[in-house]
C-alpha positions as CSV (number, residue, x, y, z in Angstrom):
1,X,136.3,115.8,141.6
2,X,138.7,113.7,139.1
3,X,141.4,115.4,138.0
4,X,142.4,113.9,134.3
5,X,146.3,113.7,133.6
6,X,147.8,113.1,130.1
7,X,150.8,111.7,129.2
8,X,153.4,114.0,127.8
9,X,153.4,113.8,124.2
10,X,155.9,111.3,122.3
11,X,158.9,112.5,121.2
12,X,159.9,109.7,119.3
13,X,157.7,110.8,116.2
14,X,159.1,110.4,112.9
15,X,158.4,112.8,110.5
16,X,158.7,111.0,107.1
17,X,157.8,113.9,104.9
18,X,161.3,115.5,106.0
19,X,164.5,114.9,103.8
20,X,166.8,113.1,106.0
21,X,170.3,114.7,105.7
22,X,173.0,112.1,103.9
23,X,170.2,109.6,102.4
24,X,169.4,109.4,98.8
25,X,165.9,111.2,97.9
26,X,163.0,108.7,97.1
27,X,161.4,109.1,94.1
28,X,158.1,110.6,94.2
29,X,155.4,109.1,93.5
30,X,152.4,110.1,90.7
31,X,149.3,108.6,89.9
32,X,149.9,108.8,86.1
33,X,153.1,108.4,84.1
34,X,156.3,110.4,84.9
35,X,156.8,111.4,81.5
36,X,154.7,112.7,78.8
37,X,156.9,112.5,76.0
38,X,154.9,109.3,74.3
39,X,151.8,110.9,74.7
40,X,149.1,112.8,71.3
41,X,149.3,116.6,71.8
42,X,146.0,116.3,73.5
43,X,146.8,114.1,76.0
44,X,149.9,116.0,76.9
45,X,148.1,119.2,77.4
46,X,145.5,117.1,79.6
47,X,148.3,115.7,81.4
48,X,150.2,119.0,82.4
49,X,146.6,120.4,83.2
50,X,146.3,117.6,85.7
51,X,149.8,118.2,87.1
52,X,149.4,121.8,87.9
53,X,145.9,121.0,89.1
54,X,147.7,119.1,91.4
55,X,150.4,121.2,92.3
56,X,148.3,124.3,92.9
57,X,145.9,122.3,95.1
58,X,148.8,120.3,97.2
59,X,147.5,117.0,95.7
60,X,149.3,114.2,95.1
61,X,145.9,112.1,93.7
62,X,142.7,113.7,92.3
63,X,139.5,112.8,92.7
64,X,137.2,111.5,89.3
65,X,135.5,114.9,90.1
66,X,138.3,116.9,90.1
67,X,139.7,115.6,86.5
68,X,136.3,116.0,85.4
69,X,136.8,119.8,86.5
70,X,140.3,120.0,84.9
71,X,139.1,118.5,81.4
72,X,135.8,120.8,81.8
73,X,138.6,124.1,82.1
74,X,140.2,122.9,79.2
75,X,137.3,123.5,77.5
76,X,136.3,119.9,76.4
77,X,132.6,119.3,77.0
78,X,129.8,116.6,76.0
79,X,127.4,117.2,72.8
């Protein structure tokens, strides 16, 4: 019978998602604007819908469907 061995696993694995103690943070980054100061009422409220769509569902990008769903829970729909 064979007997299979593995390797150990690496240990020289980065972890980039960690803050590195002593550098400067990087700026995140969004898939719309970082600021929603120049945009009509509507399109702010749309905006902050998408960002704590985002945020509650760990998402740093939606999904055409999933905008579709925000903009639906706003209450928007076609006549």
């Amino acid at each position: 019978m064979t007997q299979l061995i593995m390797d150990p696993p690496a240990t020289d694995f980065i972890d980039r998602r960690s803050h590195i103690p002593g550098s400067a943070p990087s700026r995140e980054r969004r898939q719309f604007s970082n600021s929603h100061d120049d945009l009509s009422p509507e399109a702010r409220d749309l905006a902050v819908a998408i960002d704590q769509y985002k945020l509650m569902h760990r998402r740093r990008f939606i999904t055409f469907e999933e905008m579709l769903s925000v903009v639906k829970d706003l209450g928007y729909h076609k006549d």
